[in-house]
HTML snippet that shows the backbone in 3Dmol.js (N, CA, C, O; Angstrom):
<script src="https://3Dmol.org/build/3Dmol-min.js"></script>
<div id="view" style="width:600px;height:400px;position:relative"></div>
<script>
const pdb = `
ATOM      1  N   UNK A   1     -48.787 -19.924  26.617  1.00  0.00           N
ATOM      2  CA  UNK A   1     -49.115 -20.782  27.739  1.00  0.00           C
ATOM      3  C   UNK A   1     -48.285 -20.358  28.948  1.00  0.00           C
ATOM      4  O   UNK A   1     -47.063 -20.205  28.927  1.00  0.00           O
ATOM      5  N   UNK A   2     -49.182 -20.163  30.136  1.00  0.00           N
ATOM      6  CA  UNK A   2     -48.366 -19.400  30.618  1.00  0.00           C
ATOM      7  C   UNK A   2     -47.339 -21.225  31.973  1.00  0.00           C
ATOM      8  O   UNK A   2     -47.857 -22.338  32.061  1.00  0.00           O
ATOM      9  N   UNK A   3     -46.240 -20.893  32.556  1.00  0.00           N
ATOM     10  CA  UNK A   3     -45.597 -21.939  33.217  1.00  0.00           C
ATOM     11  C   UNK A   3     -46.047 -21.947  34.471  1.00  0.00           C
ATOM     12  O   UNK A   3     -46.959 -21.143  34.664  1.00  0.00           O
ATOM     13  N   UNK A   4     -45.727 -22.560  35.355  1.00  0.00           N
ATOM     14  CA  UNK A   4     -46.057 -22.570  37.440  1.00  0.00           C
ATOM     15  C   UNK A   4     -45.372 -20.941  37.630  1.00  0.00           C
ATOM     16  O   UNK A   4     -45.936 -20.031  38.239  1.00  0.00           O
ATOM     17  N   UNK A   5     -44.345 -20.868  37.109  1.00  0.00           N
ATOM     18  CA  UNK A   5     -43.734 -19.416  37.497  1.00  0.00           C
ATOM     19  C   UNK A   5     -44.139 -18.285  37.479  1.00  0.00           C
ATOM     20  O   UNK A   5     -43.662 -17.237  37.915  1.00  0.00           O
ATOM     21  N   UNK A   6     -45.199 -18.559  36.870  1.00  0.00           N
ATOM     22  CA  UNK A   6     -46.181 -17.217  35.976  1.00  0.00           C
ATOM     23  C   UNK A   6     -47.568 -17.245  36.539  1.00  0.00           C
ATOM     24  O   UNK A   6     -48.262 -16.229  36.489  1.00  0.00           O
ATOM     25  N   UNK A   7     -47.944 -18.198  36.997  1.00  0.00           N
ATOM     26  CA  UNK A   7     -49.452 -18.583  37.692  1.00  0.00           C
ATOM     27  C   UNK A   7     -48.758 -17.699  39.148  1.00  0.00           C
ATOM     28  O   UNK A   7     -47.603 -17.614  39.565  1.00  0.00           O
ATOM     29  N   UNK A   8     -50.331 -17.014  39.741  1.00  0.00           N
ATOM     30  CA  UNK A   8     -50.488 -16.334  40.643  1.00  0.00           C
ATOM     31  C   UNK A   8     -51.360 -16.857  41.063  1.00  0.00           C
ATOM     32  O   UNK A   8     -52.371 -16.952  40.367  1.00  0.00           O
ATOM     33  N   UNK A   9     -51.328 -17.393  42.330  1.00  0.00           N
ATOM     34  CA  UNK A   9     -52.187 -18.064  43.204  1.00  0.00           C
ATOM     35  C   UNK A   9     -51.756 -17.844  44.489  1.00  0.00           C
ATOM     36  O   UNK A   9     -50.596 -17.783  44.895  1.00  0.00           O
ATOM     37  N   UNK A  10     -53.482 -17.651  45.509  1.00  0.00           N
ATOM     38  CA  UNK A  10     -53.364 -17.194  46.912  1.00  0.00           C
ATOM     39  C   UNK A  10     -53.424 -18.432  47.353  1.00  0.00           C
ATOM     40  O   UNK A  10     -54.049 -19.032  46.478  1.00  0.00           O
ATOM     41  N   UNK A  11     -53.090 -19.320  48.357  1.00  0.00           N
ATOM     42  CA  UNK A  11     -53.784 -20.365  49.487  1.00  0.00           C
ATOM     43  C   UNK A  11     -54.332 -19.887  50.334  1.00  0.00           C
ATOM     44  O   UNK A  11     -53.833 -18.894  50.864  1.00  0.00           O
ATOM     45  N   UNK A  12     -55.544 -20.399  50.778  1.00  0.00           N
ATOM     46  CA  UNK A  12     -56.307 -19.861  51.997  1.00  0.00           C
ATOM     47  C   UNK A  12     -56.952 -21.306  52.597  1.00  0.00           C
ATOM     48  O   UNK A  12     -57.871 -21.884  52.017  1.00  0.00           O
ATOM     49  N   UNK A  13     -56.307 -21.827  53.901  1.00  0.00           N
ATOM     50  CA  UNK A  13     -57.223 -22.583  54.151  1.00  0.00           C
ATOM     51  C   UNK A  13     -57.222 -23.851  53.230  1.00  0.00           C
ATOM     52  O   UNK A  13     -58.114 -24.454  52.634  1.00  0.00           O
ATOM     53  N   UNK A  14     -55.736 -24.032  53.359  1.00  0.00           N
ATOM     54  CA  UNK A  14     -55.368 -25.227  52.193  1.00  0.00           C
ATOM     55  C   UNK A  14     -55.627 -25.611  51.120  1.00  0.00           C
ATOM     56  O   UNK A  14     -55.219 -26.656  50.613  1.00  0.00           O
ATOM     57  N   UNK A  15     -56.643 -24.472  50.438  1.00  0.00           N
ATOM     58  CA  UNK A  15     -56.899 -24.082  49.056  1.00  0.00           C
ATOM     59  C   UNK A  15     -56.097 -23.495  48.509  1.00  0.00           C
ATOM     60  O   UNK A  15     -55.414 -22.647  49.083  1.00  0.00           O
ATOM     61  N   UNK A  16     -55.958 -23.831  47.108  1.00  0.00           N
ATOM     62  CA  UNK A  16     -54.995 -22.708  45.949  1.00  0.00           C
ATOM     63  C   UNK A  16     -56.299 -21.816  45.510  1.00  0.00           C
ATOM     64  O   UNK A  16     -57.189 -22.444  44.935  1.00  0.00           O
ATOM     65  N   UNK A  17     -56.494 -20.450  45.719  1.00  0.00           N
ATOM     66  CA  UNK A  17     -57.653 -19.960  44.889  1.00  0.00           C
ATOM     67  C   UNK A  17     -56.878 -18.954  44.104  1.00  0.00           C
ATOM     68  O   UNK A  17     -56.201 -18.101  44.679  1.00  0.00           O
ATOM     69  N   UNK A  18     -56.972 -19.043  42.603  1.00  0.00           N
ATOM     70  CA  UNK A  18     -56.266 -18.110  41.660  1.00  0.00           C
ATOM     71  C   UNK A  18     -56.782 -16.687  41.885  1.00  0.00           C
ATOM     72  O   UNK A  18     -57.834 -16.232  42.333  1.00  0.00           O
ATOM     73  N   UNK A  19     -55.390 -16.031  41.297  1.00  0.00           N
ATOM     74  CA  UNK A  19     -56.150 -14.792  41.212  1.00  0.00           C
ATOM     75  C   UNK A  19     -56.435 -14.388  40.163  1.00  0.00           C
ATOM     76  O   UNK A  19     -55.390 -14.502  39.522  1.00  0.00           O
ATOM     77  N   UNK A  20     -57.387 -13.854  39.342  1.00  0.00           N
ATOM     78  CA  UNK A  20     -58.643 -13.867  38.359  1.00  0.00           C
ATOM     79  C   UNK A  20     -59.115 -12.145  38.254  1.00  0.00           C
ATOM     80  O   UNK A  20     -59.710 -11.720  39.245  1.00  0.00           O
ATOM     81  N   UNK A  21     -58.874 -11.163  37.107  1.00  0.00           N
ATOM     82  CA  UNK A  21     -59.648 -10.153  37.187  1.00  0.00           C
ATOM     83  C   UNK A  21     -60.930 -10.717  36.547  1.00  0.00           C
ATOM     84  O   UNK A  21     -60.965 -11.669  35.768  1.00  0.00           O
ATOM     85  N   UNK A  22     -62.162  -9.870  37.062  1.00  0.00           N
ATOM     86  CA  UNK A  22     -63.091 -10.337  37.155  1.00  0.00           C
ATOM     87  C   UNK A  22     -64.335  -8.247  36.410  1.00  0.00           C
ATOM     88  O   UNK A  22     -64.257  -7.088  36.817  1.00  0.00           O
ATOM     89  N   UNK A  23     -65.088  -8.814  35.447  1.00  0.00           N
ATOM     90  CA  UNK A  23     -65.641  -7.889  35.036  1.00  0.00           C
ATOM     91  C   UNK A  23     -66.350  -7.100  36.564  1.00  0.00           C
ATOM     92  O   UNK A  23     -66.069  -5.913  36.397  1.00  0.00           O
ATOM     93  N   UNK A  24     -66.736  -7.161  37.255  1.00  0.00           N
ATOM     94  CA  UNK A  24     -66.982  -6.688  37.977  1.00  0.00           C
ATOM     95  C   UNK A  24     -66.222  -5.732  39.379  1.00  0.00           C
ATOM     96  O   UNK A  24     -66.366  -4.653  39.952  1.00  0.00           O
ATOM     97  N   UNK A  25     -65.553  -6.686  39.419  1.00  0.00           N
ATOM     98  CA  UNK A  25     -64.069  -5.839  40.283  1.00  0.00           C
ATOM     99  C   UNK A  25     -63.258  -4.991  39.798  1.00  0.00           C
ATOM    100  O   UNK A  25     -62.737  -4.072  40.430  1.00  0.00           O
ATOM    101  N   UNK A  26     -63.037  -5.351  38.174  1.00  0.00           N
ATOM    102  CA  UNK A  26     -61.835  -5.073  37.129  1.00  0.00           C
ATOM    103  C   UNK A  26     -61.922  -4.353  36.306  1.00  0.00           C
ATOM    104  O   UNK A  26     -61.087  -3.763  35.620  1.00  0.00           O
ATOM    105  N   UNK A  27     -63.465  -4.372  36.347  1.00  0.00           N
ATOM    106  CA  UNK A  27     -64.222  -3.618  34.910  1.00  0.00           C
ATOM    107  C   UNK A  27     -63.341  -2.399  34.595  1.00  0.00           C
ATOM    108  O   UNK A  27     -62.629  -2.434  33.592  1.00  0.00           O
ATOM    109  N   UNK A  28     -63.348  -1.555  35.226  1.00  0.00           N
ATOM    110  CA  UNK A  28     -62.596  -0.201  35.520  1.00  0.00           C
ATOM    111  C   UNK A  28     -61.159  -0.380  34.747  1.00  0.00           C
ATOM    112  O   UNK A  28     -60.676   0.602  34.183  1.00  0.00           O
ATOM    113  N   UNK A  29     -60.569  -1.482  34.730  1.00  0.00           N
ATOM    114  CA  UNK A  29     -59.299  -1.328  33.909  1.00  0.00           C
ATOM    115  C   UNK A  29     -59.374  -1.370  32.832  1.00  0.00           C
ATOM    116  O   UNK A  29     -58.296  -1.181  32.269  1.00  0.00           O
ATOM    117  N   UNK A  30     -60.572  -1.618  31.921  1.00  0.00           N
ATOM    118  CA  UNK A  30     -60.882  -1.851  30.759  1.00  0.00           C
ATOM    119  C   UNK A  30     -60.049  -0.034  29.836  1.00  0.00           C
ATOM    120  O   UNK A  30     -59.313   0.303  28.909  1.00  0.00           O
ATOM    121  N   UNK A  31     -60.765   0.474  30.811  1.00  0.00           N
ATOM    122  CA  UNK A  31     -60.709   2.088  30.149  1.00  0.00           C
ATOM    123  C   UNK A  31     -59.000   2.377  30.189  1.00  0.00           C
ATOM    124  O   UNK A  31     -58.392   2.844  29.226  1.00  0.00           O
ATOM    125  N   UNK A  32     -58.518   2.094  31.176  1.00  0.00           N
ATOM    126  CA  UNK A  32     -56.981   2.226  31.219  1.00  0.00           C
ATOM    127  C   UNK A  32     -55.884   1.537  30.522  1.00  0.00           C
ATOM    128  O   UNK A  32     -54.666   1.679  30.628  1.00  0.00           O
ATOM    129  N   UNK A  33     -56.820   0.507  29.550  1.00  0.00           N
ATOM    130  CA  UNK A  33     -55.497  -0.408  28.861  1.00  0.00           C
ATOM    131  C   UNK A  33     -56.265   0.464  27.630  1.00  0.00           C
ATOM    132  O   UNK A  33     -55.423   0.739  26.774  1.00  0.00           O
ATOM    133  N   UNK A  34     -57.276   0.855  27.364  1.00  0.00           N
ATOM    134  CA  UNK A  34     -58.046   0.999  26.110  1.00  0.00           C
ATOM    135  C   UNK A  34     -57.065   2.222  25.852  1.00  0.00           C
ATOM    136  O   UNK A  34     -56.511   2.172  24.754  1.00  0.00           O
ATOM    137  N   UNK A  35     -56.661   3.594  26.858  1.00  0.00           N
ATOM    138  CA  UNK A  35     -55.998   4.685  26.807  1.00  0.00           C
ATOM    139  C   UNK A  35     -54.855   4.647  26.835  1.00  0.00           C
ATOM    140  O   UNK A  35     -54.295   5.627  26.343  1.00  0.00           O
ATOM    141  N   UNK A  36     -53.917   3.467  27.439  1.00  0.00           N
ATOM    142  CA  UNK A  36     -52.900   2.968  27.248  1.00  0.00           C
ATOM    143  C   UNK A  36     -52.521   2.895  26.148  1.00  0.00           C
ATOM    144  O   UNK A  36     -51.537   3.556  25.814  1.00  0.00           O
ATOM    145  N   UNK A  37     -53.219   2.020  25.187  1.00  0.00           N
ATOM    146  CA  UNK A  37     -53.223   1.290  23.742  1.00  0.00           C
ATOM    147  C   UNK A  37     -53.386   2.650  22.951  1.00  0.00           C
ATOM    148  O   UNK A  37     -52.558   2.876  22.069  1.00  0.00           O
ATOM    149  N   UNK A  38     -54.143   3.353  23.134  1.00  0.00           N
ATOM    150  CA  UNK A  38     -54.637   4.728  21.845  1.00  0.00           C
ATOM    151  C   UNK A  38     -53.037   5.435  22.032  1.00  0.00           C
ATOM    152  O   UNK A  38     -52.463   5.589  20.954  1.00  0.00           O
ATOM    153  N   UNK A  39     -52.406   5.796  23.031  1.00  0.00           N
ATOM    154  CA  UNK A  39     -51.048   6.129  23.393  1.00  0.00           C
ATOM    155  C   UNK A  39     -49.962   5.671  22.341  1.00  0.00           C
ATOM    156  O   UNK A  39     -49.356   6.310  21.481  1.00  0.00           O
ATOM    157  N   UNK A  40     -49.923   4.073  22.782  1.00  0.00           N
ATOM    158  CA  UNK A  40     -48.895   3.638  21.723  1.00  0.00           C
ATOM    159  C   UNK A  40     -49.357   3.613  20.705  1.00  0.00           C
ATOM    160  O   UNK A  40     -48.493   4.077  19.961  1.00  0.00           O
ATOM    161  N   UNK A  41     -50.176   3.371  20.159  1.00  0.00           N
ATOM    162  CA  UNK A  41     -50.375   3.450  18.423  1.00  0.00           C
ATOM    163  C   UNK A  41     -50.422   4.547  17.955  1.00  0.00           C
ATOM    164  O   UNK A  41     -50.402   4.563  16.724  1.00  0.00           O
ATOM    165  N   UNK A  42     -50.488   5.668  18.540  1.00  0.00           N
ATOM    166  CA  UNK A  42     -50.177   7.106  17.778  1.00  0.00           C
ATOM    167  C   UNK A  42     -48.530   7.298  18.038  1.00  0.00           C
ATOM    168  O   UNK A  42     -47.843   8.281  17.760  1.00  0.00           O
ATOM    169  N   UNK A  43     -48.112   5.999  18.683  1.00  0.00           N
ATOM    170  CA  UNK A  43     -46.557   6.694  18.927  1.00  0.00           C
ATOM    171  C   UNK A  43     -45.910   6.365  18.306  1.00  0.00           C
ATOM    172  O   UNK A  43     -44.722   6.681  18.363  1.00  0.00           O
ATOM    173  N   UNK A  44     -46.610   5.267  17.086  1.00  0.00           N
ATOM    174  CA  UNK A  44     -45.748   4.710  16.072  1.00  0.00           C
ATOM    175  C   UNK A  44     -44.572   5.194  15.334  1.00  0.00           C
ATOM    176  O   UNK A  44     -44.662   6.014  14.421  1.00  0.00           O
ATOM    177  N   UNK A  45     -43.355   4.626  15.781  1.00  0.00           N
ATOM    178  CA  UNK A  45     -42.543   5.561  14.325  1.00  0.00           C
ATOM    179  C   UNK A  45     -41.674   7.069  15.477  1.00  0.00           C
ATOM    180  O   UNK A  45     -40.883   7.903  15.037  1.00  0.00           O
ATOM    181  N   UNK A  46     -42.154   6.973  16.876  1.00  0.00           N
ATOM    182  CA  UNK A  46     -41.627   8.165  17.938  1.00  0.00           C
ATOM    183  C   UNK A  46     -41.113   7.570  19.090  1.00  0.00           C
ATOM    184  O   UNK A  46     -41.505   6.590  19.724  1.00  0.00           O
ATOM    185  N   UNK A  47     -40.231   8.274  19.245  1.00  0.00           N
ATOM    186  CA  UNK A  47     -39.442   8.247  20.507  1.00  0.00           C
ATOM    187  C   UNK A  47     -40.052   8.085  22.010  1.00  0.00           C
ATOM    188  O   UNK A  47     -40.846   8.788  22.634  1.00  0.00           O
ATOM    189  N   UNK A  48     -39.546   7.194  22.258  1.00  0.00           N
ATOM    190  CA  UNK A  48     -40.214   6.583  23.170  1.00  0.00           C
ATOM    191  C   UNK A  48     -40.658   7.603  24.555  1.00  0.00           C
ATOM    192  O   UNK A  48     -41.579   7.385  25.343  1.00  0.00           O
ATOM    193  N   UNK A  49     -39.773   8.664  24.560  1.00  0.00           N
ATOM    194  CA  UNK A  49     -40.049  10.138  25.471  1.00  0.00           C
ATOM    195  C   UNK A  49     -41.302  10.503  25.143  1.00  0.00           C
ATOM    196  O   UNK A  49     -42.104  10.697  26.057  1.00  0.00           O
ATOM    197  N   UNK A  50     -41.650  10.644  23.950  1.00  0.00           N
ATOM    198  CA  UNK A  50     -42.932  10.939  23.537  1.00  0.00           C
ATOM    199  C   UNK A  50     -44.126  10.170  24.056  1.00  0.00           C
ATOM    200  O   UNK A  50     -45.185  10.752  24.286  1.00  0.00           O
ATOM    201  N   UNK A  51     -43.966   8.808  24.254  1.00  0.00           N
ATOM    202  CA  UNK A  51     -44.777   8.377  25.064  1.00  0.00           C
ATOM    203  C   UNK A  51     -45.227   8.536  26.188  1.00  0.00           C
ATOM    204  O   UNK A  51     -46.308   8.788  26.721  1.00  0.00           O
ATOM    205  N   UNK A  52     -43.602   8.232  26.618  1.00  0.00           N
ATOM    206  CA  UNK A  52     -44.153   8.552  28.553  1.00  0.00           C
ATOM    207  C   UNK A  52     -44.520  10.025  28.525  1.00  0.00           C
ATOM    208  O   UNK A  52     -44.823  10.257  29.696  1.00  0.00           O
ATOM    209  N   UNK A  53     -44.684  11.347  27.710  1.00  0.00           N
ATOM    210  CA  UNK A  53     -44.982  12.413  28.126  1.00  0.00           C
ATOM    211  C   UNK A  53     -46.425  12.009  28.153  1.00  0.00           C
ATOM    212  O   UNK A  53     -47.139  12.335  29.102  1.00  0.00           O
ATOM    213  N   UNK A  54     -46.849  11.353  27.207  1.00  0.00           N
ATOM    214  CA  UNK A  54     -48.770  11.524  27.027  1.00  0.00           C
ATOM    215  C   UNK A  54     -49.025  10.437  27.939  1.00  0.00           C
ATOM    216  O   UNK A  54     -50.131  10.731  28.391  1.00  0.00           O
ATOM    217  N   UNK A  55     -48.653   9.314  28.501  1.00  0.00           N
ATOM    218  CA  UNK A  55     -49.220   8.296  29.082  1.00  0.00           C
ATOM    219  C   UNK A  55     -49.448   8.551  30.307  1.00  0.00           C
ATOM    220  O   UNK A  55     -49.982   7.706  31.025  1.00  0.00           O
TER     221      UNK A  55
END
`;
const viewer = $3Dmol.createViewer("view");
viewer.addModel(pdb, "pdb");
viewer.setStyle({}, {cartoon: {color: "spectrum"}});
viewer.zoomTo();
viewer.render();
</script>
């Protein structure tokens, strides 16, 4: 759960409007956490250098 400290919110116009990735704007990061993730799980068990070389 996340606290007030952790919520990201713009005001505009005396509105709070959150900020929200959104499949359409965001879609695109899908592929970069997916290649992210294939990274660490082959790094299981390795030095963490080994990571940042492939990431």
């Amino acid at each position: 759960m996340l606290t007030s400290e952790h919520a990201i919110v713009e005001y505009r116009a005396g509105r709070a409007v959150v900020d929200c990735l959104t499949r359409k704007t965001h879609g695109h990061y899908t592929g970069y956490a997916e290649r992210m993730l294939a990274v660490y799980r082959q790094g299981i068990g390795r030095e963490r250098r080994w990571l940042h070389q492939r990431g």
